[in-house]
C-alpha positions in Angstrom: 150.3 82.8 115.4 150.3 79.7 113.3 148.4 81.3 110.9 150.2 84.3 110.4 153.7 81.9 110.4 152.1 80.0 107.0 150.5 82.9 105.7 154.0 84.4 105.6 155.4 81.2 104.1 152.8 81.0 101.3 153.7 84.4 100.3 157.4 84.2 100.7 156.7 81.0 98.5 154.5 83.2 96.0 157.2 85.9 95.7 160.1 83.6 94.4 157.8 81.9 92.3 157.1 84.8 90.3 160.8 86.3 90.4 161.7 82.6 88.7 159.1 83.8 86.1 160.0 86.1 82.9 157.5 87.5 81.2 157.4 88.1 77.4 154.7 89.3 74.9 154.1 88.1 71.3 151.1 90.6 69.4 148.9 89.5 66.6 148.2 92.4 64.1 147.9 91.6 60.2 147.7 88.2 61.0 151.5 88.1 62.1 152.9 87.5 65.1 155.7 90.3 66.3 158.5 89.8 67.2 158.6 86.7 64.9 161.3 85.3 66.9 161.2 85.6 70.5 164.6 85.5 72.4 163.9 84.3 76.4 165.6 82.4 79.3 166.4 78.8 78.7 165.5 76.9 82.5 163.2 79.6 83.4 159.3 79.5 83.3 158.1 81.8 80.8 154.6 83.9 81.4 153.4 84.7 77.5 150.7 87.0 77.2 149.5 86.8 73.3 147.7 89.8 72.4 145.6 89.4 69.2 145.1 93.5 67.7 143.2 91.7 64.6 139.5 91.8 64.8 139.2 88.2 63.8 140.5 85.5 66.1 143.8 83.7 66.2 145.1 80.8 67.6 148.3 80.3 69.1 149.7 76.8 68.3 153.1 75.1 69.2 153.3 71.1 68.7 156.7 71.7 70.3 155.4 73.5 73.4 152.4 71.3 73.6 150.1 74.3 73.8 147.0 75.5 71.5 145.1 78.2 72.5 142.5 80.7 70.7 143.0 84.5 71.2 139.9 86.1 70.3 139.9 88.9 68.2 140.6 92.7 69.8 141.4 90.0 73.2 144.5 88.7 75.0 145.5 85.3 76.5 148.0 84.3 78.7 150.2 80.6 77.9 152.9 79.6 80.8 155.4 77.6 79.1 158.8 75.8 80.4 160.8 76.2 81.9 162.4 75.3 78.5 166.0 73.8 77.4 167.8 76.1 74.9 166.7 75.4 71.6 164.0 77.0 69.1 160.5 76.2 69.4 158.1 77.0 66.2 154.5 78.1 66.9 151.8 79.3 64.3 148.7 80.6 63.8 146.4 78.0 62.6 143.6 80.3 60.8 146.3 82.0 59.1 149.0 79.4 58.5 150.8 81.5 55.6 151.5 84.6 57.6 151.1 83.7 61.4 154.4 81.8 62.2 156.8 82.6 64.8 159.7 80.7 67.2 160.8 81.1 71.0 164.4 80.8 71.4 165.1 79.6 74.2 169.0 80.8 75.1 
């Protein structure tokens, strides 16, 4: 029975951990990221899934977020990020600095 009690509590935890989560998606085609500016929920956790639709890789960079992170090309990666205070938060694409540039907007 003890078992089953923290079973229970380890997916009861599980559960609100991912209901405190948004998800969002940012895709790479054209060496652009759309949307350029992402709009999501300040004080929340964010779950960003970057999907690269070039065939060369991309990498998803953010000195602000503290995150750098290669998407492969044709591939997908997922980045958890906050939760974050409002504000706006640049990333780019480093292997195509002149067109891969974005910001979350936190709100």
């Amino acid at each position: 029975m003890k078992w089953f009690s923290a079973t229970c509590l380890a997916l009861a935890c599980h559960v609100s951990l991912a209901a405190d989560t948004h998800e969002a998606t940012i895709v790479i085609e054209d060496h652009r990221f759309a949307p350029a500016e992402l709009v999501v929920p300040a004080d929340r956790k964010v779950k960003l899934t970057v999907v690269n639709k070039d065939n060369t890789p991309e990498e998803f960079e953010s000195y602000e977020l503290n995150r750098e992170k290669i998407v492969v090309g044709n591939g997908q990666i997922v980045v958890f990020i906050g939760p974050l205070k409002p504000g706006r938060y640049p990333f780019f694409g480093e292997f195509h600095m002149e067109t891969a540039k974005g910001v979350l907007i936190a709100e």
